[in-house]
MARBA-551073 format. One line per field, with one value per residue (C-alpha): residue number from 1; chain; x, y, z. Coordinates in Angstrom, 1 decimal, decimal comma. Layout:
! MARBA-551073
i: c(NUM:...)
ch: c(A:...)
east: c(X:...)
north: c(Y:...)
up: c(Z:...)
! end
This chain:
! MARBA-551073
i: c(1:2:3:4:5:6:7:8:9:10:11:12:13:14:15:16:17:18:19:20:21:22:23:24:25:26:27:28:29:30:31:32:33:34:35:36:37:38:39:40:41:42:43:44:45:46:47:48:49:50:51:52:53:54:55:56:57:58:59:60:61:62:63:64:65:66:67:68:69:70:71:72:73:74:75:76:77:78:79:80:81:82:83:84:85:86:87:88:89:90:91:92:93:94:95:96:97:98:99:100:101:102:103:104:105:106:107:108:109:110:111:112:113:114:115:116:117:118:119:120:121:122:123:124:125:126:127:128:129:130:131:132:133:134:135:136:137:138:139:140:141:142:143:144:145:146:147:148:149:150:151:152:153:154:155:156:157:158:159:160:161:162:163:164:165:166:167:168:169:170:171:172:173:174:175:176:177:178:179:180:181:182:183:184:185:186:187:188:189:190:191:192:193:194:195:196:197:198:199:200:201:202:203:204:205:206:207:208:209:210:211:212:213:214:215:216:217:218:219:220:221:222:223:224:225:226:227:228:229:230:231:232:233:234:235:236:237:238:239:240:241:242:243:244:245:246:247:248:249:250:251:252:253:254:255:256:257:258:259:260:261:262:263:264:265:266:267:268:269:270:271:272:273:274:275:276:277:278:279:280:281:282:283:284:285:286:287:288:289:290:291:292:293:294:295:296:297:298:299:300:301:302:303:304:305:306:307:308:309:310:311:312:313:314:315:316:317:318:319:320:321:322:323:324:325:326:327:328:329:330:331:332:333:334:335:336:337:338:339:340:341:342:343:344:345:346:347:348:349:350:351:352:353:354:355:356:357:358:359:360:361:362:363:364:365:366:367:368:369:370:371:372:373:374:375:376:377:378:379:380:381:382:383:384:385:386:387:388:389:390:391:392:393:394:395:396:397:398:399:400:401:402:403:404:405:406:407:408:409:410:411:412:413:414:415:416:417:418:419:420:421:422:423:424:425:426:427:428:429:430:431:432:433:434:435:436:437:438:439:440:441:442:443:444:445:446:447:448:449:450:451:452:453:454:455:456:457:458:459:460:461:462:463:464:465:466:467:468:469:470:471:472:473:474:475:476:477:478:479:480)
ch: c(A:A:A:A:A:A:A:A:A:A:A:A:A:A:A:A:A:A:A:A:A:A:A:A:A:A:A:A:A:A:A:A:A:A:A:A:A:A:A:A:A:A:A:A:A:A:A:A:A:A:A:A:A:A:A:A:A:A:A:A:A:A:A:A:A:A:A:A:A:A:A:A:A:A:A:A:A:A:A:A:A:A:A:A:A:A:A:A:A:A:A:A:A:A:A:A:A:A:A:A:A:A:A:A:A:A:A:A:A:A:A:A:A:A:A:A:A:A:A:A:A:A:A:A:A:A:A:A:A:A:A:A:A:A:A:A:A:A:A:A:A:A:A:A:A:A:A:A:A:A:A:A:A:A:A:A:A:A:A:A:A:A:A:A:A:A:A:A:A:A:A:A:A:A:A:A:A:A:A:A:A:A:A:A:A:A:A:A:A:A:A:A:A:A:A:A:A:A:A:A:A:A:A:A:A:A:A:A:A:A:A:A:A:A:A:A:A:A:A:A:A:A:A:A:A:A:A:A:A:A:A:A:A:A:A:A:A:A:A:A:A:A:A:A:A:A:A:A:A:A:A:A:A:A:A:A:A:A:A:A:A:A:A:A:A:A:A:A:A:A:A:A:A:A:A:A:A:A:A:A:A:A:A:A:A:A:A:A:A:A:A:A:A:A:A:A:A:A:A:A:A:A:A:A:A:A:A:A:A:A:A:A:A:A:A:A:A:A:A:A:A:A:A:A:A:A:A:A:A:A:A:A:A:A:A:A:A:A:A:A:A:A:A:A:A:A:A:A:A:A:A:A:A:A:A:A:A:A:A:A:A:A:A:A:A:A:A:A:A:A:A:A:A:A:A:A:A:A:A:A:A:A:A:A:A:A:A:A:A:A:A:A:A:A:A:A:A:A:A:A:A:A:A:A:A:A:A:A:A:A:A:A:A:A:A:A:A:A:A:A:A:A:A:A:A:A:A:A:A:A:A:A:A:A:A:A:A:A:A:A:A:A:A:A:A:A:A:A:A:A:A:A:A:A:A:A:A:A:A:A:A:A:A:A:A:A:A:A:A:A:A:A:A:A:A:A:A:A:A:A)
east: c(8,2:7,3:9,7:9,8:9,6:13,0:12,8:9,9:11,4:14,6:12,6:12,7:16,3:15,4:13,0:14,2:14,6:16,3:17,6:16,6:14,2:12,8:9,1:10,4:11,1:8,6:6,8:8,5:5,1:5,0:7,4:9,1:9,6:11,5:14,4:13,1:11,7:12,3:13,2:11,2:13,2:13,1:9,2:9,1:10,4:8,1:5,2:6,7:6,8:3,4:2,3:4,5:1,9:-0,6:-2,0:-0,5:2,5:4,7:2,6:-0,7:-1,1:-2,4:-5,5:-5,9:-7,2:-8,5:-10,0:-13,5:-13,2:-12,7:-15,8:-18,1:-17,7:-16,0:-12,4:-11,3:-8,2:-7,9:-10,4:-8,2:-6,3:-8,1:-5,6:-3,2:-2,8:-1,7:-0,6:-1,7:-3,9:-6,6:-8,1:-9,6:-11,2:-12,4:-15,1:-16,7:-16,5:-14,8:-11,2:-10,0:-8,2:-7,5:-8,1:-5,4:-2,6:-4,8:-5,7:-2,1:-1,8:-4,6:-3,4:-0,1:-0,9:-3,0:-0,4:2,3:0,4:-0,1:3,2:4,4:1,0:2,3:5,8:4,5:3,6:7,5:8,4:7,7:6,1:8,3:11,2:9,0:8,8:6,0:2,6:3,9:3,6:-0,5:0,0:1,4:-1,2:-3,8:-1,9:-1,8:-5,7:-6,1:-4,3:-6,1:-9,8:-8,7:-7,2:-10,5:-12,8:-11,0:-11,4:-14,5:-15,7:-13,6:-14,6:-17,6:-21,4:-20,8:-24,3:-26,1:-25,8:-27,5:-24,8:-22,6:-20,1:-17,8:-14,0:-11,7:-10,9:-7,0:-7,0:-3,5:-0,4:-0,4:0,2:-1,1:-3,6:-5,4:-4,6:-7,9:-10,5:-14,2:-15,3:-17,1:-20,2:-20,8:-22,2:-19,7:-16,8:-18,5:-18,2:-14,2:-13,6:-15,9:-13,6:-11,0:-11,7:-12,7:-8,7:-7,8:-10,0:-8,5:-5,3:-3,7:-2,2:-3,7:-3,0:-0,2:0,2:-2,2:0,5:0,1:-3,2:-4,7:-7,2:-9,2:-8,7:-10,4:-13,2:-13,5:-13,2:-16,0:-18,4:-17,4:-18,1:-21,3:-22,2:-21,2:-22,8:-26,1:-26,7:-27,1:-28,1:-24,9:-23,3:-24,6:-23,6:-19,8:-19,8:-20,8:-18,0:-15,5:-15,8:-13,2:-10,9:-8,2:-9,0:-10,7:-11,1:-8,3:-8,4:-7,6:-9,1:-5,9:-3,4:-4,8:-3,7:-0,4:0,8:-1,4:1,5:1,2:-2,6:-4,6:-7,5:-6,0:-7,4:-4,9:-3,1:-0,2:3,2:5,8:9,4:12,0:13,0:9,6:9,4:10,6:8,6:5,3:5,8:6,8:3,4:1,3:3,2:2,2:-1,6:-2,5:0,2:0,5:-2,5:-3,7:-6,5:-8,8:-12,2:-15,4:-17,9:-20,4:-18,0:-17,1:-21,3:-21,7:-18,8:-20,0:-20,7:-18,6:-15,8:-13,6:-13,5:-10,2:-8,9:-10,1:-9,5:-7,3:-6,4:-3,1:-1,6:-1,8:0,4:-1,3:0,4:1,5:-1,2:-1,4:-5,1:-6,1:-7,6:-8,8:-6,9:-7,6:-4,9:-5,8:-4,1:-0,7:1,3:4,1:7,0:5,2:3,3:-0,5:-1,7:-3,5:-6,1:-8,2:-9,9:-10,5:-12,4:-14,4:-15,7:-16,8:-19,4:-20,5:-21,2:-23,1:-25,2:-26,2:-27,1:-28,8:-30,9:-31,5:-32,9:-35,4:-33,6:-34,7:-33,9:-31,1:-29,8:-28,6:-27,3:-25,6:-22,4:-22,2:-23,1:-19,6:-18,0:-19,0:-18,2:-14,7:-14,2:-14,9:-18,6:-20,8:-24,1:-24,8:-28,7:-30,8:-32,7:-36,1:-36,7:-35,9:-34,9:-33,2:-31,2:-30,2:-29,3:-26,6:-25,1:-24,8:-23,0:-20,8:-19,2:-18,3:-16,8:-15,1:-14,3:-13,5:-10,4:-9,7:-9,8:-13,2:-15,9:-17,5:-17,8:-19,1:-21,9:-23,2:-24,3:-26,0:-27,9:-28,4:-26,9:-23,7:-25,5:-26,7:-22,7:-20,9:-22,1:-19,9:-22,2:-25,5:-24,0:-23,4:-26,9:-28,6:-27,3:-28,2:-31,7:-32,3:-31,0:-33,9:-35,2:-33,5:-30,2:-30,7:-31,7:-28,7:-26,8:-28,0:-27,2:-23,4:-23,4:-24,9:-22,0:-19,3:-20,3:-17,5:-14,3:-13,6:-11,2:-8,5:-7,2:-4,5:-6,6:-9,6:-6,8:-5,0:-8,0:-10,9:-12,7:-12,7:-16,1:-15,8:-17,9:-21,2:-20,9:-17,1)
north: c(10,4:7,9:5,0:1,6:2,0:0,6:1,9:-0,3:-3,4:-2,9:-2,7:-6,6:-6,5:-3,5:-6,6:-7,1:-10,0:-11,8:-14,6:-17,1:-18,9:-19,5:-18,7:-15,2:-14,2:-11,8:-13,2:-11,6:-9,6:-7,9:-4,9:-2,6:0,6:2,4:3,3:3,2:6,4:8,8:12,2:13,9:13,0:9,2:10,1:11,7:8,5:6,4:8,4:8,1:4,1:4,1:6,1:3,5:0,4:2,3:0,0:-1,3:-3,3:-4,9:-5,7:-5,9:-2,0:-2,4:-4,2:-1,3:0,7:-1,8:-4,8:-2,9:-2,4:-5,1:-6,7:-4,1:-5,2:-1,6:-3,7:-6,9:-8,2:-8,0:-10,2:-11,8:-13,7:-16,8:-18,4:-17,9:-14,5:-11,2:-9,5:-11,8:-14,8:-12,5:-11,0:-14,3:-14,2:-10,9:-10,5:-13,5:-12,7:-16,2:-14,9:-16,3:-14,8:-11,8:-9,6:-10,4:-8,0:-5,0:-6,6:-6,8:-3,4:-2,1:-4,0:-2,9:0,8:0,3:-1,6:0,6:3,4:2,0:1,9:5,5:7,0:4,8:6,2:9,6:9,5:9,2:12,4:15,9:18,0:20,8:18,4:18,9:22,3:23,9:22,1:19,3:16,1:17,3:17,2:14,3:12,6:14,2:12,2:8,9:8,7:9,9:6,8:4,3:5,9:5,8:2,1:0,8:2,6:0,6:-2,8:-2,4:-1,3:-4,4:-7,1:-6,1:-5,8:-1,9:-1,1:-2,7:-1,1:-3,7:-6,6:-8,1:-8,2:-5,4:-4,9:-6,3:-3,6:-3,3:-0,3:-1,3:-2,8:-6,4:-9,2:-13,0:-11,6:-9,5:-11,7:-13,9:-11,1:-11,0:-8,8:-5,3:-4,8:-2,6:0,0:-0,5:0,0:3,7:4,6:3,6:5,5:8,8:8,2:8,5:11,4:13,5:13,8:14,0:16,9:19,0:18,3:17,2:20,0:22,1:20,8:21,3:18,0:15,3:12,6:14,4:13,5:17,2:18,8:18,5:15,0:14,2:16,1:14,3:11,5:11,7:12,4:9,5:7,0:8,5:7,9:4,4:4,4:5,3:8,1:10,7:13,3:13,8:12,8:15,6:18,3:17,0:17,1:20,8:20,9:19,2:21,1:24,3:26,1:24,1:21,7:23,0:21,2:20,8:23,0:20,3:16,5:14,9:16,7:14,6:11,9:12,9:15,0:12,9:13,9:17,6:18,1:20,2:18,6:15,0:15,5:11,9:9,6:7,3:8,3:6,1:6,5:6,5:3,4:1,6:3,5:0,9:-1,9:0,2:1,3:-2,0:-3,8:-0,5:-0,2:-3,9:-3,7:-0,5:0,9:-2,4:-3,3:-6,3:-4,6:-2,3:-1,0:-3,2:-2,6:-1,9:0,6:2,0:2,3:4,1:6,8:7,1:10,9:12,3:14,6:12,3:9,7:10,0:11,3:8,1:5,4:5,3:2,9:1,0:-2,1:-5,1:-8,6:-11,9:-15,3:-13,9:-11,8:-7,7:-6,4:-2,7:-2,5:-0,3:1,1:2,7:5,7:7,3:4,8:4,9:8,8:6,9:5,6:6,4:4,6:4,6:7,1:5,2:8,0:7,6:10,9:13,4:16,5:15,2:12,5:15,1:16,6:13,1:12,5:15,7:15,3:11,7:12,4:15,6:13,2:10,6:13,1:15,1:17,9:19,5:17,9:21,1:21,1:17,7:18,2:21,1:19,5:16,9:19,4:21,0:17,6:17,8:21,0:20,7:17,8:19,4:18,8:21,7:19,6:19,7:19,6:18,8:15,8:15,9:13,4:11,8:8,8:10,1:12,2:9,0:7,7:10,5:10,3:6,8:7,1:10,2:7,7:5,9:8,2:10,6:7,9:5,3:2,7:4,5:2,7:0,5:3,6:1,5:-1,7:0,8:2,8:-0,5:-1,9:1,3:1,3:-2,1:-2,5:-5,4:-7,2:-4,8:-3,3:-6,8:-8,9:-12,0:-12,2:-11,5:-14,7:-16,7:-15,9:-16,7:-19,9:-21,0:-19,4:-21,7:-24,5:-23,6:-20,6:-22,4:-21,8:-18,1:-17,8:-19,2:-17,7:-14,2:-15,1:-15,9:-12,5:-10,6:-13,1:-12,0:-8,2:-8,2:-10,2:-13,1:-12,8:-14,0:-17,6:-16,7:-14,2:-16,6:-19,7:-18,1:-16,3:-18,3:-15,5:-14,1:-15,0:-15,7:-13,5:-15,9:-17,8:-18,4)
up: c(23,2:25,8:26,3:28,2:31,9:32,1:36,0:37,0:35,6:37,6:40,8:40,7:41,6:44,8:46,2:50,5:51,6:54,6:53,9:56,5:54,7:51,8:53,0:53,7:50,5:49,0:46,1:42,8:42,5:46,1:45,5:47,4:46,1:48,9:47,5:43,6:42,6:45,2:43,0:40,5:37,7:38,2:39,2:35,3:34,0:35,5:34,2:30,7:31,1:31,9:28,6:26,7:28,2:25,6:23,5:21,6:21,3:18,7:15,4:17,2:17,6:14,1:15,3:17,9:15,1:12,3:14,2:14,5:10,8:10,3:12,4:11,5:7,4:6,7:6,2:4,6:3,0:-0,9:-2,3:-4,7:-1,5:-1,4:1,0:3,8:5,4:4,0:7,3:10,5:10,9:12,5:9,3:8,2:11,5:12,5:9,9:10,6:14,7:15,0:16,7:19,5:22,6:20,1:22,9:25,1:24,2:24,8:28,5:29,1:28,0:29,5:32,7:32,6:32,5:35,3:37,7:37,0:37,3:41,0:41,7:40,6:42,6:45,6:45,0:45,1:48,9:49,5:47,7:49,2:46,7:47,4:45,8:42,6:40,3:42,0:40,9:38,6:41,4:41,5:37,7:37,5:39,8:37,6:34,1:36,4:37,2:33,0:32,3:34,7:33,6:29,9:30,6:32,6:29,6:27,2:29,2:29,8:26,1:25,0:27,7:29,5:28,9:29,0:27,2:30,2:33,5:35,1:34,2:36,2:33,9:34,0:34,8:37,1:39,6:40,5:42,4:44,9:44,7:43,4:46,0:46,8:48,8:46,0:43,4:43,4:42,5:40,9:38,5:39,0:37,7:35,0:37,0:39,2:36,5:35,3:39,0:39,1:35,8:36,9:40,5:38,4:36,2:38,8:40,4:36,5:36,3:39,2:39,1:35,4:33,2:30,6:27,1:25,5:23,2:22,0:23,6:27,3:29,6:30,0:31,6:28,0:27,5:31,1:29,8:26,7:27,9:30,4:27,6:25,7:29,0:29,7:25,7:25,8:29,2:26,9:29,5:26,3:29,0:31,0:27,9:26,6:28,8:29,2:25,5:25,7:28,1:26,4:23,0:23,6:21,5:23,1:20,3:17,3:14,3:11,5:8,9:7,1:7,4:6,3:8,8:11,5:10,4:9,3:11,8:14,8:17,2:17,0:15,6:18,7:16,8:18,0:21,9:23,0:21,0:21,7:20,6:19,3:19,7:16,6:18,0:17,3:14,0:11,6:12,7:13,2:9,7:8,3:8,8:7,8:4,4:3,8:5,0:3,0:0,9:-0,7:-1,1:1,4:3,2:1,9:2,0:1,1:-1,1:1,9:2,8:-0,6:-1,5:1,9:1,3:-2,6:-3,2:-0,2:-0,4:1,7:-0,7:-2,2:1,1:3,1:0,3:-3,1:-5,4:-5,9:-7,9:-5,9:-6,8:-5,9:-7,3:-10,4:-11,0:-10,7:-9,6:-8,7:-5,6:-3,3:-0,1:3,5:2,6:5,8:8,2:6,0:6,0:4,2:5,9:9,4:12,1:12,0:14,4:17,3:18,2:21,2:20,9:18,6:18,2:15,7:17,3:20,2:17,2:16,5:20,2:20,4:17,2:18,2:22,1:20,7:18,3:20,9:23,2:21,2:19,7:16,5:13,1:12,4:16,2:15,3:12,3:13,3:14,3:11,0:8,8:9,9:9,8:6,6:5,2:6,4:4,6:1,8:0,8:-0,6:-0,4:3,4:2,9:6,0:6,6:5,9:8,9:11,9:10,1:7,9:10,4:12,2:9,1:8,4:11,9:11,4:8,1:9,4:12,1:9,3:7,0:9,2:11,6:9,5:10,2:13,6:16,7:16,3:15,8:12,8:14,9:18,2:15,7:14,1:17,3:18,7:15,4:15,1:11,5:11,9:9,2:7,3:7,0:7,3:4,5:5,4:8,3:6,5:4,2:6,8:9,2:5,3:5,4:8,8:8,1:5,4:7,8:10,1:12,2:15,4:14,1:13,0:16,3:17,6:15,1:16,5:20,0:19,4:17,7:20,8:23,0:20,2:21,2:23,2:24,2:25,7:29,2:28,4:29,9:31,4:34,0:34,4:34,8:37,3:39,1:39,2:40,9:37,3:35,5:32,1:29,3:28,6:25,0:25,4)
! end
């Protein structure tokens, strides 16, 4: 389990200064970490804080893995609540793309991995690598650069124009210690980003350990991880071939579609996921049990129409009693996200999601109609359908892979929100916003038009205020 970098946030109290003057005091973020982690052990610790800046934390790890649901139209709270919240302010918000600074615990998080990471790679140059067992300080290195490509991947899907390779707006780059002198910084651009991630994943790739547990950065989860930023990158060639690499029977897929999900922590399916301590258990259980288990979120009828037919249906969804103001309605659930009495698993990658990477870039680069299909159709079968019949067309291929994302990635760490934008169907799947751009179509083409352009702004996150505030360097995501 990885717990709080307690270490790191007594290195405050390790900070030299003479006192002479009060301009000779360091600034409380210019560390010095001589003297802080100088054995392996305390270097082991320090790795295990950094995996525990994953996002995410407190309540708001739930969004980690829902908020795309709920923007892409796959997720909404029980109809029957026509006031208040259920769970958190957010879910009146999310479907309609109208939240505001909801993004800023992930940059924290995403942040926070990446500083601290800094520090432990910097505190590794003051430890001989014969004080570690033999090969473990190169493995360790090779976990540290995991974590900062994963954590930059995740900014950037999140707050930069990562579709476009050509924008200027990517990630901010944080690649040394923090100080005054770096704190004032502009933004990468996007191609610029990919390059810091790929830097990254090449040291991960020769130098982090083999896998031996979905919470450990591995050789594996470098791999996958490289195909995933060369599919978002929308460069379905390379994707392609790291896909073909990534796919080994290091992690096959579950026997079982359920057991991912309720034994996240130990399934070899489960490529890297975030691990939660038994101290964090009963509050990342608490606000599960309420969303899904009783009753308050649940699937919508986009999603439920979609998923009609499908083996997974009862595995993905169920029905429970829900109590509103007196009143007891039957409603529909996302069952997946709940194993009772546990967290939700917060997947980042998954074997499964490898085969829907490899069907799409084989369709989007002019494979034959059952090469594509290939890799669903086995998606498929294990989750227990017997009708696996292969598109007639390319349409209708495209069609199916769409649909797969949603089905076998539904409710898990924004794959709905991700697939309706590279097939160009938000309001097709979200019908709050087909309702609302119906309105402001019958106000007048001019504000359908606008309408559509806050949707291509809401695409992505807004920086939050307190980085743009206090680094005015920082360029704000246009249409916030």
């Amino acid at each position: 389990m990885r717990k709080t970098l307690f270490i790191l946030l007594v290195m405050i109290g390790l900070v030299r200064c003479q006192v002479v003057d009060v301009l000779d005091f360091d600034p409380m973020y210019e560390l010095d970490l001589e003297g802080a982690i100088t054995t392996p052990d305390m270097a082991e610790l320090a790795l295990n804080g950094c995996y525990s800046y994953l996002p995410s934390t407190s309540i708001n790890y739930l969004f980690t893995t829902t908020s795309g649901a709920f923007q892409a139209g796959a997720m909404l709270r029980a109809s029957c609540v026509t006031s208040g919240n259920t769970i958190y302010y957010s879910e009146r918000y999310l479907p309609t793309l109208t939240y505001s600074s909801f993004g800023d615990d992930e940059w924290e998080c995403d942040y926070n991995v990446i500083k601290n990471v800094n520090y432990l790679l910097t505190a590794l140059d003051g430890i001989a690598e014969s004080d570690f067992e033999e090969g473990r300080k190169d493995e360790i290195i090779g976990e540290c650069h995991f974590l900062q490509g994963l954590a930059y991947f995740r900014l950037l899907r999140q707050f930069g124009q990562y579709w476009d390779t050509t924008s200027t707006y990517g990630v901010l780059i944080r690649d040394e210690l923090p100080a005054i002198a770096n704190g004032e910084k502009a933004r990468a651009t996007v191609s610029e980003s990919y390059a810091e991630i790929f830097r990254h994943l090449d040291i991960a790739d020769s130098l982090a350990p083999q896998y031996s547990a979905p919470t450990q950065a591995s050789l594996q989860a470098s791999k996958a991880l490289r195909a995933v930023a060369y599919f978002y990158q929308g460069d379905y060639g390379n994707a392609l071939a790291a896909v073909n690499e990534a796919i080994t029977s290091a992690n096959p897929l579950a026997g079982s579609y359920l057991d991912v999900f309720t034994n996240a922590e130990t399934c070899s399916e489960v490529i890297f996921c975030r691990a939660f301590g038994s101290d964090e258990e009963s509050l990342m259980s608490y606000y599960p049990a309420r969303a899904f288990s009783n009753g308050n979120w649940g699937p919508t009828d986009t999603y439920m129409d979609l998923i009609e037919g499908d083996a997974r249906k009862d595995l993905v969804t169920s029905e429970v009693d829900f109590t509103y103001s007196d009143s007891t309605y039957r409603v529909r659930v996302a069952s997946k996200m709940y194993p009772a009495g546990e967290a939700v698993p917060v997947i980042f990658m998954r074997t499964a999601e490898l085969y829907l990477i490899k069907a799409e870039c084989l369709a989007r680069t002019g494979a034959s109609i059952s090469e594509a299909w290939a890799p669903v159709r086995e998606l498929r079968l294990r989750g227990g359908n017997t009708d696996v019949t292969e598109p007639a067309t390319q349409d209708e291929l495209m069609d199916e892979i769409f649909r797969e994302w949603w089905i076998e990635m539904a409710f898990e760490n924004w794959h709905e929100w991700f697939a309706v934008q590279r097939f160009d169907r938000l309001l097709e799947m979200n019908e709050t916003l087909a309702e609302d751009y119906q309105e402001e179509l019958e106000a007048g083409e001019s504000f359908a038009d606008a309408f559509l352009q806050e949707l291509e702004y809401h695409k992505i996150y807004n920086i939050p205020s307190g980085e743009t505030e206090a680094n005015p360097a920082c360029v704000e995501n246009p249409g916030y």
